[in-house]
N, CA and C atoms as a LAMMPS dump frame, in Angstrom:
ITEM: TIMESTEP
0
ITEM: NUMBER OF ATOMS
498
ITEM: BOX BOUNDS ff ff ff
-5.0000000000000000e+02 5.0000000000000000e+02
-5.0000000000000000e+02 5.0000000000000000e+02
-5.0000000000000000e+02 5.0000000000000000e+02
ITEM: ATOMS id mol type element x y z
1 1 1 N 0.84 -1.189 0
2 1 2 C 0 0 0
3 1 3 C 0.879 1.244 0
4 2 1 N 0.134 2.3 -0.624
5 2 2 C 1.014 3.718 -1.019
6 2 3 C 1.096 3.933 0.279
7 3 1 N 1.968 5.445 0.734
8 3 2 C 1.574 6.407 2.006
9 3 3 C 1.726 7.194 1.854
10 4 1 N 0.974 8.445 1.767
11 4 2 C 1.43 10.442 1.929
12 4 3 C 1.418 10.703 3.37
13 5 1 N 2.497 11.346 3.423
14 5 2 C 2.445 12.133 4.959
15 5 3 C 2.585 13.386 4.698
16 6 1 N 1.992 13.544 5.528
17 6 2 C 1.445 15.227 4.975
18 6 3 C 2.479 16.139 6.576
19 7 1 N 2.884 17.596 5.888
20 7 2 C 3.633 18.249 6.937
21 7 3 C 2.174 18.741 7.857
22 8 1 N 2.311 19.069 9.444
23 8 2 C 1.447 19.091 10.091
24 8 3 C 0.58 20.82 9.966
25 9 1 N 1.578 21.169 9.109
26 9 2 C 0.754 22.605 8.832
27 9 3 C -0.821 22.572 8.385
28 10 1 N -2.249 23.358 8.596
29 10 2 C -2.864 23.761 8.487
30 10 3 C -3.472 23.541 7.195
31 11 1 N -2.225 24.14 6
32 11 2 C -2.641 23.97 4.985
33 11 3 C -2.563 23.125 4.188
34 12 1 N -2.042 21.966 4.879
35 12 2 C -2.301 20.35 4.44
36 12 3 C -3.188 19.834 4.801
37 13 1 N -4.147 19.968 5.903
38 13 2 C -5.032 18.985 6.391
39 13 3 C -6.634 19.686 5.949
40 14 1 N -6.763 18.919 4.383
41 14 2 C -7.836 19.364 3.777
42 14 3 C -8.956 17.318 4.255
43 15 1 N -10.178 18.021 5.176
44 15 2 C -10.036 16.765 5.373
45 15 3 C -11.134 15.705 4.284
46 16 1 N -11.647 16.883 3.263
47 16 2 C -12.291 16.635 1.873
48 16 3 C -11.004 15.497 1.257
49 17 1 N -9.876 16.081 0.962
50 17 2 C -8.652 15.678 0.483
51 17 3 C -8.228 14.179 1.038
52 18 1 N -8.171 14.29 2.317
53 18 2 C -7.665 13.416 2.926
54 18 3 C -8.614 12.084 2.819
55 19 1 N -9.664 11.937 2.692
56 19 2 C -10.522 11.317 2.829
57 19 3 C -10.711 10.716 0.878
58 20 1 N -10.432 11.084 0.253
59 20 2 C -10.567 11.215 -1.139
60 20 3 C -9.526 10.552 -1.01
61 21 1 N -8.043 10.52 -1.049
62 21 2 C -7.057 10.023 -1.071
63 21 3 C -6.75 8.357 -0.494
64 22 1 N -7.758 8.096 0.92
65 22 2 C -7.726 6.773 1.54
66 22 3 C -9.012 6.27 0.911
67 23 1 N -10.153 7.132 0.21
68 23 2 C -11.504 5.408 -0.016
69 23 3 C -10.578 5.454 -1.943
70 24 1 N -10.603 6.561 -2.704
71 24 2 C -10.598 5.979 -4.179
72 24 3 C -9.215 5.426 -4.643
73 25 1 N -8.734 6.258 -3.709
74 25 2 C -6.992 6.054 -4.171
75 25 3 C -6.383 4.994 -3.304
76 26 1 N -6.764 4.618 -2.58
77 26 2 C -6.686 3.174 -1.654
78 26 3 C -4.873 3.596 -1.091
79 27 1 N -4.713 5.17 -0.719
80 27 2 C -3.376 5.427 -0.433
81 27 3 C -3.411 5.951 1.347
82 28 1 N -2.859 5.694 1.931
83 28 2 C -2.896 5.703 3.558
84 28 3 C -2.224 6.987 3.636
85 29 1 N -2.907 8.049 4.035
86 29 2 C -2.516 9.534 4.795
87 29 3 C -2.384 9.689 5.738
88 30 1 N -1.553 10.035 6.468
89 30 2 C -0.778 10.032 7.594
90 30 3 C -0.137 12.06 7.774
91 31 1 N -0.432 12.134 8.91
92 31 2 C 0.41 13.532 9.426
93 31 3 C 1.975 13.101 9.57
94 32 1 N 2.556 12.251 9.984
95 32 2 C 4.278 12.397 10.333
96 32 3 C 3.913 10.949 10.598
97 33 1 N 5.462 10.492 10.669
98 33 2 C 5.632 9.194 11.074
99 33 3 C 5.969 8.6 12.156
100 34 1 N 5.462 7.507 12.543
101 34 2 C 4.953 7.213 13.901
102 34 3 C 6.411 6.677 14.497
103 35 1 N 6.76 7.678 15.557
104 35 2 C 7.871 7.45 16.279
105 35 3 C 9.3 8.23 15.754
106 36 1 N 8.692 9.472 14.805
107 36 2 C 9.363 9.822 14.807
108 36 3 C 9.756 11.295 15.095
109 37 1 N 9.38 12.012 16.149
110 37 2 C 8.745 13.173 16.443
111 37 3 C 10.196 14.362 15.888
112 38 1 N 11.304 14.049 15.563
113 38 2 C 11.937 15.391 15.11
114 38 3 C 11.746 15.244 13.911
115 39 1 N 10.489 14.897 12.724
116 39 2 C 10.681 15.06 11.476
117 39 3 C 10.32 16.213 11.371
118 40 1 N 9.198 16.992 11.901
119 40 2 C 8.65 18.438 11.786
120 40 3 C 10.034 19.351 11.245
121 41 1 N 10.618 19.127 12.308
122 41 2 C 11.982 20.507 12.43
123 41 3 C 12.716 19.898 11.439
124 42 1 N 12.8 19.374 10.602
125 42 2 C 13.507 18.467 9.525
126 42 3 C 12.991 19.376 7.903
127 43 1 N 11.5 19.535 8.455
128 43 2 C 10.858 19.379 6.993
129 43 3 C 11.148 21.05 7.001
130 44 1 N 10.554 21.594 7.937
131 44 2 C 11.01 23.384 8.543
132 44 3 C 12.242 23.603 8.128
133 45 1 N 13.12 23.345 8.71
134 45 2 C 14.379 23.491 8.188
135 45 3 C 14.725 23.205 6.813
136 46 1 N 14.156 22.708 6.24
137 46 2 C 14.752 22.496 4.581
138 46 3 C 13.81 23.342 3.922
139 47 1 N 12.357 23.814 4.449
140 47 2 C 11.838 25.417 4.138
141 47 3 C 12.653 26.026 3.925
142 48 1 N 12.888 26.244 5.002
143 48 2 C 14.012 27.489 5.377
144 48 3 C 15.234 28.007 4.537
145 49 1 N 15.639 26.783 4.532
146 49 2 C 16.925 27.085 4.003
147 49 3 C 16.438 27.43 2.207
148 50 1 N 15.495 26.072 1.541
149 50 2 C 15.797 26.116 0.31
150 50 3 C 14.612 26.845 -0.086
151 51 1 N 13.252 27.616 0.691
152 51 2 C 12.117 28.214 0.098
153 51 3 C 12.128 29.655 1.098
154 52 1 N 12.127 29.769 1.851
155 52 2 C 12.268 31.006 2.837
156 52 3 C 13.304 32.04 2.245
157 53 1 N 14.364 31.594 2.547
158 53 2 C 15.595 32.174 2.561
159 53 3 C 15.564 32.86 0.966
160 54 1 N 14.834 32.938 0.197
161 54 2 C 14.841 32.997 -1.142
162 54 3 C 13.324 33.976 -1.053
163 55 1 N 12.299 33.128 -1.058
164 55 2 C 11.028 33.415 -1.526
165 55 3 C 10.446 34.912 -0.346
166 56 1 N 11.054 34.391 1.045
167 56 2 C 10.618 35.282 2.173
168 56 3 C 9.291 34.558 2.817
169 57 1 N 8.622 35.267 3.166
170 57 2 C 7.639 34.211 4.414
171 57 3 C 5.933 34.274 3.386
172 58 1 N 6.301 35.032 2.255
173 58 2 C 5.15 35.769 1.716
174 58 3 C 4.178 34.545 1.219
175 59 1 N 2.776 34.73 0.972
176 59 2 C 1.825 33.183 0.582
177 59 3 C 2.14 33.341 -1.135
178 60 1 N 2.865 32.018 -1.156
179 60 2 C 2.596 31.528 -2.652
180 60 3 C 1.372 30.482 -3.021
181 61 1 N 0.529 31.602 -3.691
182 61 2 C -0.744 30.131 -4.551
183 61 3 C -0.97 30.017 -5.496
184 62 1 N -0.355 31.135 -6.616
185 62 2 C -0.127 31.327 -8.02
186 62 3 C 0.314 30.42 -8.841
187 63 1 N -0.213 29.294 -9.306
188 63 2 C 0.706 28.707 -9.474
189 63 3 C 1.1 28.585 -11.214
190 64 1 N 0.804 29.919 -11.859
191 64 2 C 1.641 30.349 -13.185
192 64 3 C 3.117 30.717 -12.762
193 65 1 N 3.274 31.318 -11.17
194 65 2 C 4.502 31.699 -10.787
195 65 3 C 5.778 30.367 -10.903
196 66 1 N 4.914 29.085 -11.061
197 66 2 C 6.456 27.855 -10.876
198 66 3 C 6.854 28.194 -11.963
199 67 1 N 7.135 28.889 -13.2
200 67 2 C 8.121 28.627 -13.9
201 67 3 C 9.262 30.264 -13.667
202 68 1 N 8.688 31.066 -13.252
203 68 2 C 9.49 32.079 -12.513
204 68 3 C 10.138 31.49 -11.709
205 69 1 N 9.753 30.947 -10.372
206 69 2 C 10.54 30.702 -9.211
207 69 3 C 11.258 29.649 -9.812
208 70 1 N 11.7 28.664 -11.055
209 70 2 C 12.438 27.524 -11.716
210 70 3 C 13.42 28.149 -12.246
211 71 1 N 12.718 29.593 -12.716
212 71 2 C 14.002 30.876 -13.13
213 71 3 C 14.638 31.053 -12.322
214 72 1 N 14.322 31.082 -10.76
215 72 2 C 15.204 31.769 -10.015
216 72 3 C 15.985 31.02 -9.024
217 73 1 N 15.208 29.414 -8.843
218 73 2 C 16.324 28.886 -8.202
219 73 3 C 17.392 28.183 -9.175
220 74 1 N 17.061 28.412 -10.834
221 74 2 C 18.534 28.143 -11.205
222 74 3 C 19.384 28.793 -11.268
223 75 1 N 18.989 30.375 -10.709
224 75 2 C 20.253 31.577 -10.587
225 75 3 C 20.51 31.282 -9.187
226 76 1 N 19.722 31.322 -8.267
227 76 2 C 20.323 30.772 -7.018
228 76 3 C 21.104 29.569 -6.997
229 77 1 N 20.859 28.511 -7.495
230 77 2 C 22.091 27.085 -7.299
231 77 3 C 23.36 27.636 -7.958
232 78 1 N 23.259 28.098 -9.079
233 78 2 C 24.523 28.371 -9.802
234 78 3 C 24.964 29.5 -9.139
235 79 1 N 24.594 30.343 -8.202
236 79 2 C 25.432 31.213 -7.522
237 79 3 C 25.873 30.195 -6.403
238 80 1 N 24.762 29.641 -5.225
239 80 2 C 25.536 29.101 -4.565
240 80 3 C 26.566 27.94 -5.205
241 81 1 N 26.603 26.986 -5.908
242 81 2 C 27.311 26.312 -6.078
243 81 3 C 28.461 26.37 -6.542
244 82 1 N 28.465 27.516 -7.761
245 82 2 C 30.042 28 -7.636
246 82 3 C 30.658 29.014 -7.19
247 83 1 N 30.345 29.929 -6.083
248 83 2 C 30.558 31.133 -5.747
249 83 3 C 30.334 31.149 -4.117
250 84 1 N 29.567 30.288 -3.298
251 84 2 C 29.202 30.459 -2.294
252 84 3 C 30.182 29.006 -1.154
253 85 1 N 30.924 29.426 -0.024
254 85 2 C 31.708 28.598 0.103
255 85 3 C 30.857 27.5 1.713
256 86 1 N 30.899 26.699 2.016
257 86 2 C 30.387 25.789 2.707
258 86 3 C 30.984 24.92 3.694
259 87 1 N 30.709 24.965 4.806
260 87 2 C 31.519 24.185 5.966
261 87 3 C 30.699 22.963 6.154
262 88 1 N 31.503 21.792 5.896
263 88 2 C 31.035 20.36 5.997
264 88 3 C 31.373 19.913 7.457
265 89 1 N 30.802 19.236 8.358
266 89 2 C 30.676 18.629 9.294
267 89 3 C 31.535 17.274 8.942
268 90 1 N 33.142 17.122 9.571
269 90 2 C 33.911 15.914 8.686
270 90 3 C 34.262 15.144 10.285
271 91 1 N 33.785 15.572 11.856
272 91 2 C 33.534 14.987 12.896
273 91 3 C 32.879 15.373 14.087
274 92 1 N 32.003 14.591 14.658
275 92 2 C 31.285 14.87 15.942
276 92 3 C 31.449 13.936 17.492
277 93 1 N 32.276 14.528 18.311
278 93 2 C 32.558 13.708 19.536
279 93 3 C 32.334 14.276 20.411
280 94 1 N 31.374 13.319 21.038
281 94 2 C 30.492 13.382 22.39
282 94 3 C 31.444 13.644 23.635
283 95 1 N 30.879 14.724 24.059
284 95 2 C 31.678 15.095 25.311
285 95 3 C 30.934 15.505 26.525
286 96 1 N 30.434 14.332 27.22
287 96 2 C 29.686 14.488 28.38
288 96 3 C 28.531 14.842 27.406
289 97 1 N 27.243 15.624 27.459
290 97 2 C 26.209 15.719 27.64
291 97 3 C 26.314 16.357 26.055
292 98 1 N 27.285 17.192 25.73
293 98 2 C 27.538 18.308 24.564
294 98 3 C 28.139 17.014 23.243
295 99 1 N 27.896 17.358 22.099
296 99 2 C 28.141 17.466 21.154
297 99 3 C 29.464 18.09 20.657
298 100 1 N 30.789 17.825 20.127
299 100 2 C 31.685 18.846 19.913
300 100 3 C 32.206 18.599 18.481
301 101 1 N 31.609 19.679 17.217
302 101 2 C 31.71 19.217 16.265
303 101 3 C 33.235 19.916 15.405
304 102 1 N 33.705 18.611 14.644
305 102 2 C 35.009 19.743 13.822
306 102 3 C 34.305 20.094 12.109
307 103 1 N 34.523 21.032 11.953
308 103 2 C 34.674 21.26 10.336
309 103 3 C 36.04 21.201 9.429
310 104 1 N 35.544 21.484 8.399
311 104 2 C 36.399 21.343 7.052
312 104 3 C 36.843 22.512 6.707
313 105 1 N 37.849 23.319 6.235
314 105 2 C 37.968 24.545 5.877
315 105 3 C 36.506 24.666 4.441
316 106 1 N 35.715 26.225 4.865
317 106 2 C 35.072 26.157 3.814
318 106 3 C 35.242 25.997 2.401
319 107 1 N 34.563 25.247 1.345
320 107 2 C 34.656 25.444 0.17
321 107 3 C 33.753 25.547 -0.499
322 108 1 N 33.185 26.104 -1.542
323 108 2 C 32.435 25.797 -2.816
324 108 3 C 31.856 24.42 -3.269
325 109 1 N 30.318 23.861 -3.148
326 109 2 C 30.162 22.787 -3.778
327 109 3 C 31.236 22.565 -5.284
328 110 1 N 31.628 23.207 -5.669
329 110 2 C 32.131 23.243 -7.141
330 110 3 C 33.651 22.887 -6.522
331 111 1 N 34.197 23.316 -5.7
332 111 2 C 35.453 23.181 -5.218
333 111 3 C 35.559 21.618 -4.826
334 112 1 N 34.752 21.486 -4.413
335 112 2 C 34.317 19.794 -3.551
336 112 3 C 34.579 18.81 -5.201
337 113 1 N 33.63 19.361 -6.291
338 113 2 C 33.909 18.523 -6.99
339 113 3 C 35.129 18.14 -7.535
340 114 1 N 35.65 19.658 -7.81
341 114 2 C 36.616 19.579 -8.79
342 114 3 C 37.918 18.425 -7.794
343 115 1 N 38.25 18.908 -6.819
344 115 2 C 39.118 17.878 -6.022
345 115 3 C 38.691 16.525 -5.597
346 116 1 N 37.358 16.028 -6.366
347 116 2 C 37.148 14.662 -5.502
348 116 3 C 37.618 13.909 -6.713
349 117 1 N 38.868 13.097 -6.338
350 117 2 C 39.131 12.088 -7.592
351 117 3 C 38.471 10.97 -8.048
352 118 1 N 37.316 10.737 -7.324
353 118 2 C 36.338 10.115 -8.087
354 118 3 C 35.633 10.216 -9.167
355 119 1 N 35.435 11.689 -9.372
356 119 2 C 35.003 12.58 -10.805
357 119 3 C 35.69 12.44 -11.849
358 120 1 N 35.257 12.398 -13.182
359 120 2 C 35.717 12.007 -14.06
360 120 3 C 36.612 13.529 -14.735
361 121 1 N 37.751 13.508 -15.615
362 121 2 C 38.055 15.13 -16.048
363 121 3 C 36.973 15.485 -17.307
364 122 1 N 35.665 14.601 -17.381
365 122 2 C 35.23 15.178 -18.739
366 122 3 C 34.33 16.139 -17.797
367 123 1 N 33.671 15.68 -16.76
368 123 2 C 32.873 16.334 -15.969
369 123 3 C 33.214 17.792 -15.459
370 124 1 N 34.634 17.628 -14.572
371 124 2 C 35.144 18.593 -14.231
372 124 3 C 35.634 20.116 -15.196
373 125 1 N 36.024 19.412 -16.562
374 125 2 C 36.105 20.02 -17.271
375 125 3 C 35.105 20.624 -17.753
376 126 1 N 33.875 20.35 -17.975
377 126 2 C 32.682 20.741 -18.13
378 126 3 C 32.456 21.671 -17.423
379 127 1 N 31.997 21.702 -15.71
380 127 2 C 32.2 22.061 -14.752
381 127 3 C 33.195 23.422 -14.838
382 128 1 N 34.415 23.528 -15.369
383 128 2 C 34.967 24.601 -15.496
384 128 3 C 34.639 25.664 -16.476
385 129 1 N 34.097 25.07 -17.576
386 129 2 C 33.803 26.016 -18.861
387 129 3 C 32.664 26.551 -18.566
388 130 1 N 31.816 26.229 -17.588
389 130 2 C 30.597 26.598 -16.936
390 130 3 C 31.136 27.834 -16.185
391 131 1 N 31.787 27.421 -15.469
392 131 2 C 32.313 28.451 -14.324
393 131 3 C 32.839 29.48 -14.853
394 132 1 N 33.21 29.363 -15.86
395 132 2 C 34.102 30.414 -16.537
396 132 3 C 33.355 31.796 -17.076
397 133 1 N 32.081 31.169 -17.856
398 133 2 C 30.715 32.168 -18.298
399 133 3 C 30.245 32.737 -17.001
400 134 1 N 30.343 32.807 -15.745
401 134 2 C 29.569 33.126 -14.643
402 134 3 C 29.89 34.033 -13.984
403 135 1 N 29.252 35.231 -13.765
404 135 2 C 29.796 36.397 -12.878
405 135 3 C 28.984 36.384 -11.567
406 136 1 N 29.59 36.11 -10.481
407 136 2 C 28.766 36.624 -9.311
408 136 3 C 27.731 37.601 -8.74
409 137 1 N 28.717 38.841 -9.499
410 137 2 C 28.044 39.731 -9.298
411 137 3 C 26.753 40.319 -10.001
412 138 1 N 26.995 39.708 -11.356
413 138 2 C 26.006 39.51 -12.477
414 138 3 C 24.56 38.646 -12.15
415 139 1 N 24.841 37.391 -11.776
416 139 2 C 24.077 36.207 -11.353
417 139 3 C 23.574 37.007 -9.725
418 140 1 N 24.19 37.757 -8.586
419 140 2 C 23.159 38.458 -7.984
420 140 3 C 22.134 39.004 -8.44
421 141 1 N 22.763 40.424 -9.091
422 141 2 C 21.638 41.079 -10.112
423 141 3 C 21.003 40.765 -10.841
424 142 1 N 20.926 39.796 -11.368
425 142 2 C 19.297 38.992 -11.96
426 142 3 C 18.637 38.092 -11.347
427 143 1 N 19.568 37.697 -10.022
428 143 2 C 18.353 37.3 -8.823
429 143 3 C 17.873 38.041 -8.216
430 144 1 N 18.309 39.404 -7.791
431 144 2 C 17.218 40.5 -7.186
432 144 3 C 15.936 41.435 -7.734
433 145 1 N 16.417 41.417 -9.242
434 145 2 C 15.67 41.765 -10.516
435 145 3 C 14.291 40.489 -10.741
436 146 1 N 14.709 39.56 -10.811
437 146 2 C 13.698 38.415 -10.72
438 146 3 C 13.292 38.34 -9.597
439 147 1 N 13.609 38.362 -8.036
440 147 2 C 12.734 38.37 -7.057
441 147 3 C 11.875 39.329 -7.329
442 148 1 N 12.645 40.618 -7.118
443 148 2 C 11.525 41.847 -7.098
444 148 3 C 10.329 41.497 -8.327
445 149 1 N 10.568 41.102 -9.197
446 149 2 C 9.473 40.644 -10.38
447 149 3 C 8.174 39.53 -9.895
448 150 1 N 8.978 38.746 -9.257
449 150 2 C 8.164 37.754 -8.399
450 150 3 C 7.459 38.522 -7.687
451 151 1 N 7.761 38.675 -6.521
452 151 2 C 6.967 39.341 -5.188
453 151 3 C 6.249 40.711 -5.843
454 152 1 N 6.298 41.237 -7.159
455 152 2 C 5.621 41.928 -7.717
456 152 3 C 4.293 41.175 -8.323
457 153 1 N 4.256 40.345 -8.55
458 153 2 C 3.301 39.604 -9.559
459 153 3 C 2.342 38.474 -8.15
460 154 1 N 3.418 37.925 -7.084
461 154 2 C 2.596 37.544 -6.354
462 154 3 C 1.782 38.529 -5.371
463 155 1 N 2.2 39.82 -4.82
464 155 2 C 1.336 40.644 -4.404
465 155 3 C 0.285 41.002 -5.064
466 156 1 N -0.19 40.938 -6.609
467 156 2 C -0.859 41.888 -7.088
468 156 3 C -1.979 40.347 -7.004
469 157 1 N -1.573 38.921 -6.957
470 157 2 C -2.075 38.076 -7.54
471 157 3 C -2.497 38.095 -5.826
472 158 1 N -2.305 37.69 -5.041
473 158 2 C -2.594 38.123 -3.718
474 158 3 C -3.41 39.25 -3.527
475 159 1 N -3.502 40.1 -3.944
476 159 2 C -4.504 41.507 -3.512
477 159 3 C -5.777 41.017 -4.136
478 160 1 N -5.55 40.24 -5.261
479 160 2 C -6.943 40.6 -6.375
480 160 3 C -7.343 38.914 -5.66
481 161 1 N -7.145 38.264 -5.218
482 161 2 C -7.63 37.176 -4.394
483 161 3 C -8.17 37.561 -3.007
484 162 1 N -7.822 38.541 -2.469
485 162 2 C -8.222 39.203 -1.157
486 162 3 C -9.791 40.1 -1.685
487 163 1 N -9.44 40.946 -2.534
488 163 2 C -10.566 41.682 -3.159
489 163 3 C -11.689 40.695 -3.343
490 164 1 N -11.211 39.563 -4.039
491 164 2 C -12.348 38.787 -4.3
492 164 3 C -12.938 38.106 -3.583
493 165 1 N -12.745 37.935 -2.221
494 165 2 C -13.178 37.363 -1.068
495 165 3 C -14.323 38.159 -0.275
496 166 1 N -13.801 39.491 -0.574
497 166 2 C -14.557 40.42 0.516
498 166 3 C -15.622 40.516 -0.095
């Protein structure tokens, strides 16, 4: 048998939905999984990092906007990935009650590749001719140009959904 687990937010628990999903679709809906109570802060946290941190806290329901926001997290990966540098967690030893973790000097996902000799040089090489077309400062400025475009188009799409309520 299938399973959806749905995040415990509000705007998952449609219980029209839910109910539609377990008699026709013969698929078992579930809020979180049983016994495992830190998935919440799991699913939050990867908000955060990969929809927040970008989008802001604002309601997305537009959904002509997914091929904008597909615009913009491929200017976001390609900034972070070759331009943005990253501390890996490479040990963690328990010390009494605390946690004491070491890192890696930061690097660049792109840095990570290019030195892992597991990678092939057609890749890496690839990988470089990429890097080479890419300006940082460039690839900011058409992610702030495209946000502001976004949060322009979802406010107005947001207002005229509010209007139409009242």
């Amino acid at each position: 048998m299938n399973a959806l687990f749905f995040d415990n937010g509000i705007e998952f628990i449609n219980h029209l939905l839910v109910q539609e999903f377990k008699d026709a679709k013969e698929i078992d809906v579930a809020r979180g999984r049983t016994g495992k109570s830190n998935d919440q802060c799991h699913i939050e946290q990867k908000n955060n990092t990969f929809v927040r941190s970008i989008f802001g806290h604002a309601r997305i329901e537009d959904p002509n906007l997914v091929p904008l926001m597909n615009e913009i997290y491929e200017i976001w990966d390609q900034l972070h990935n070759y331009f943005m540098p990253q501390m890996k967690v490479i040990s963690k030893d328990r010390v009494g009650a605390k946690v004491k973790k070491t890192y890696d000097k930061p690097k660049t996902p792109y840095q990570r590749i290019i030195e892992c000799p597991s990678v092939s040089e057609e890749v890496k090489e690839k990988l470089r001719k990429t890097k080479a077309t890419l300006n940082p400062f460039e690839l900011q400025a058409k992610l702030q140009k495209k946000l502001a475009y976004f949060h322009k188009l979802n406010d107005a799409y947001n207002e005229k959904i509010k209007q139409g309520k009242q």
